[in-house]
C-alpha positions as CSV (number, residue, x, y, z in Angstrom):
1,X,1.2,51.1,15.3
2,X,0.6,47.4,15.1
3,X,3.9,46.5,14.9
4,X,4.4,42.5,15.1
5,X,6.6,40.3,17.8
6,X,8.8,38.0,16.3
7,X,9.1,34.5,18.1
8,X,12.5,33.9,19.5
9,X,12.7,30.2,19.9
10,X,16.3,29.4,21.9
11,X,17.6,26.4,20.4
12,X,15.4,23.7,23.1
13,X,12.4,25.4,21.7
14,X,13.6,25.7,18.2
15,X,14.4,21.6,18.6
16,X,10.9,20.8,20.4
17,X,9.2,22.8,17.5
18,X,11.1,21.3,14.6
19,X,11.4,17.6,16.0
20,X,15.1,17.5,15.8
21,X,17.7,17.1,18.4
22,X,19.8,20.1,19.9
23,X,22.7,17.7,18.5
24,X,21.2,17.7,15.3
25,X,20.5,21.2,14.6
26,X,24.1,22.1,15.7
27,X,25.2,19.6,13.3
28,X,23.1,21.6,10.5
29,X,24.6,24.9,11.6
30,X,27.9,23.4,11.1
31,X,27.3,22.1,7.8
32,X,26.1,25.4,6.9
33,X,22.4,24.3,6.5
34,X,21.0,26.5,8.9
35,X,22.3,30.0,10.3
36,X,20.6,30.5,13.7
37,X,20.3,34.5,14.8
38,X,22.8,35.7,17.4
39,X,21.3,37.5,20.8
40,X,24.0,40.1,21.8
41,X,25.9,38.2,23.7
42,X,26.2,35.4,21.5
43,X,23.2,32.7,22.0
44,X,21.5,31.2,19.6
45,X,17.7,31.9,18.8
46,X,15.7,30.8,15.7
47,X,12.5,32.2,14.3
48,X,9.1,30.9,12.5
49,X,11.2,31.6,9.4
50,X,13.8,29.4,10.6
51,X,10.8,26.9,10.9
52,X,9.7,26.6,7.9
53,X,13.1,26.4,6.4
54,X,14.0,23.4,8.8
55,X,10.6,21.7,7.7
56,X,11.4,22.5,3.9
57,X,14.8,21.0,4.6
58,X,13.4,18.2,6.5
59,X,10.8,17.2,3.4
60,X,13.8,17.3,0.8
61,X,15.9,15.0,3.3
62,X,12.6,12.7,3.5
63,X,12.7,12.4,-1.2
64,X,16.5,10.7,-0.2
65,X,18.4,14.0,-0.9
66,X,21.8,13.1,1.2
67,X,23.7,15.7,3.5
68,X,26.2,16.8,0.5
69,X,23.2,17.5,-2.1
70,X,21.4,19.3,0.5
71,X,24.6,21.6,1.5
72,X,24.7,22.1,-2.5
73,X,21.4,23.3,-2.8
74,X,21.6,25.8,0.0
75,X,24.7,27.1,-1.3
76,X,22.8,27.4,-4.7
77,X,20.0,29.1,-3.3
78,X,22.5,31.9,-1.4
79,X,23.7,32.4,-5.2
80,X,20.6,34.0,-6.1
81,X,18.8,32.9,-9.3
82,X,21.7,32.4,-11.3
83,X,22.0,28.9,-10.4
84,X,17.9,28.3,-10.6
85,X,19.2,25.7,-13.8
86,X,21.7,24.0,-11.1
87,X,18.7,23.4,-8.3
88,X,16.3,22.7,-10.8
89,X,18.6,19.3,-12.2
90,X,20.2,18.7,-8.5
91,X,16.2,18.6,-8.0
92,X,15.2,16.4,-10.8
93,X,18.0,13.6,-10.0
94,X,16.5,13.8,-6.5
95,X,13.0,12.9,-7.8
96,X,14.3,10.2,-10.0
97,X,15.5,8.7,-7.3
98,X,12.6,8.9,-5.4
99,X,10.6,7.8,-8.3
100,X,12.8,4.3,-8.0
101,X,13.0,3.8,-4.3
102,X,9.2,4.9,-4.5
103,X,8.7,1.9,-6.8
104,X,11.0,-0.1,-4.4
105,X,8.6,0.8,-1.4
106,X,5.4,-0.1,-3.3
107,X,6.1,-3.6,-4.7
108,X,7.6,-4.1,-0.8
109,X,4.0,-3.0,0.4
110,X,2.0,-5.4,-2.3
111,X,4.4,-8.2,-1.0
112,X,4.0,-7.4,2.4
113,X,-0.4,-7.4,2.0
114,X,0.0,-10.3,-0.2
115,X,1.7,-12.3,2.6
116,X,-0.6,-11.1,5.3
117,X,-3.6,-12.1,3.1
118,X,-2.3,-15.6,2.8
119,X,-1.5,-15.9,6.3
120,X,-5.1,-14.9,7.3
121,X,-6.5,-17.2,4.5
122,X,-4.8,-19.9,5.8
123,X,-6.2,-19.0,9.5
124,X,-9.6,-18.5,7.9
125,X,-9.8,-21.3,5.9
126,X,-10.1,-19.7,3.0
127,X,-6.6,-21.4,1.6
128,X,-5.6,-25.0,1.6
129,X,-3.1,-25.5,4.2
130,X,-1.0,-27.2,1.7
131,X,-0.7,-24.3,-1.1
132,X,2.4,-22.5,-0.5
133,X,2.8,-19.0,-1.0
134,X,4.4,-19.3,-4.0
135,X,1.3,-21.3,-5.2
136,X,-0.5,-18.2,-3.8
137,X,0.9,-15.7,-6.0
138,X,0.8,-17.5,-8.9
139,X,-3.0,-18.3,-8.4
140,X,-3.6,-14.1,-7.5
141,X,-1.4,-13.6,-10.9
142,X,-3.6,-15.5,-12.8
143,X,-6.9,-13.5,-12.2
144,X,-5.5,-10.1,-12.9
């Protein structure tokens, strides 16, 4: 029989593997995020399953979902499909929140290149040292 292993990470593996603290992932076992496995006499272990759940957790905590949405949306998912309808608008007010700090993060980024590229066309000569920034924009504004 080709009967496969299962990986038993104890939770300094599981933490290495995952990226996340020991601290941290006892702090998501207590908050009822994850449920690590229990050896016989009582230590933790975590599997590849136990992986990909932490990395599925960790790309809904990277959209802005907080602590308390993500608690909701495991309890949900326990549930069963019953509360698909629940997850599904918990998971739509997550994305339009991300949509708007998304938004948020882009104009930063055209700022931030937009003052880089004045600073080096000042350096290059490429800008009068006497137009200000604001004289900068305006001017880029005006060819679009």
């Amino acid at each position: 029989m080709d009967e496969k292993i299962e990986k038993k990470y104890r939770i300094g593996d599981f933490a290495e593997v995952t990226g996340l603290s020991s601290p941290t992932l006892r702090y998501y076992e207590k908050e009822g995020l994850i449920n690590p496995h229990r050896t016989e006499n009582g230590l933790r272990y975590y599997t590849e399953q136990d992986v990909d759940w932490i990395k599925f957790l960790l790309h809904l905590k990277s959209t802005g979902m907080t602590i308390e949405q993500l608690k909701q949306y495991v309890k949900w998912r326990a549930e069963g499909d019953s509360t698909i309808d629940k997850r599904v608008e918990l998971l739509e007010e997550v994305r339009s929140n991300f949509e708007k700090e998304f938004e948020n993060l882009q104009n930063s980024w055209t700022i931030l290149n937009d003052k880089l590229d004045w600073y080096k066309g000042k350096v290059n000569g490429h800008i009068e040292d006497s137009e200000s920034f604001a004289a900068y924009l305006k001017r880029l504004n005006h060819h679009e």
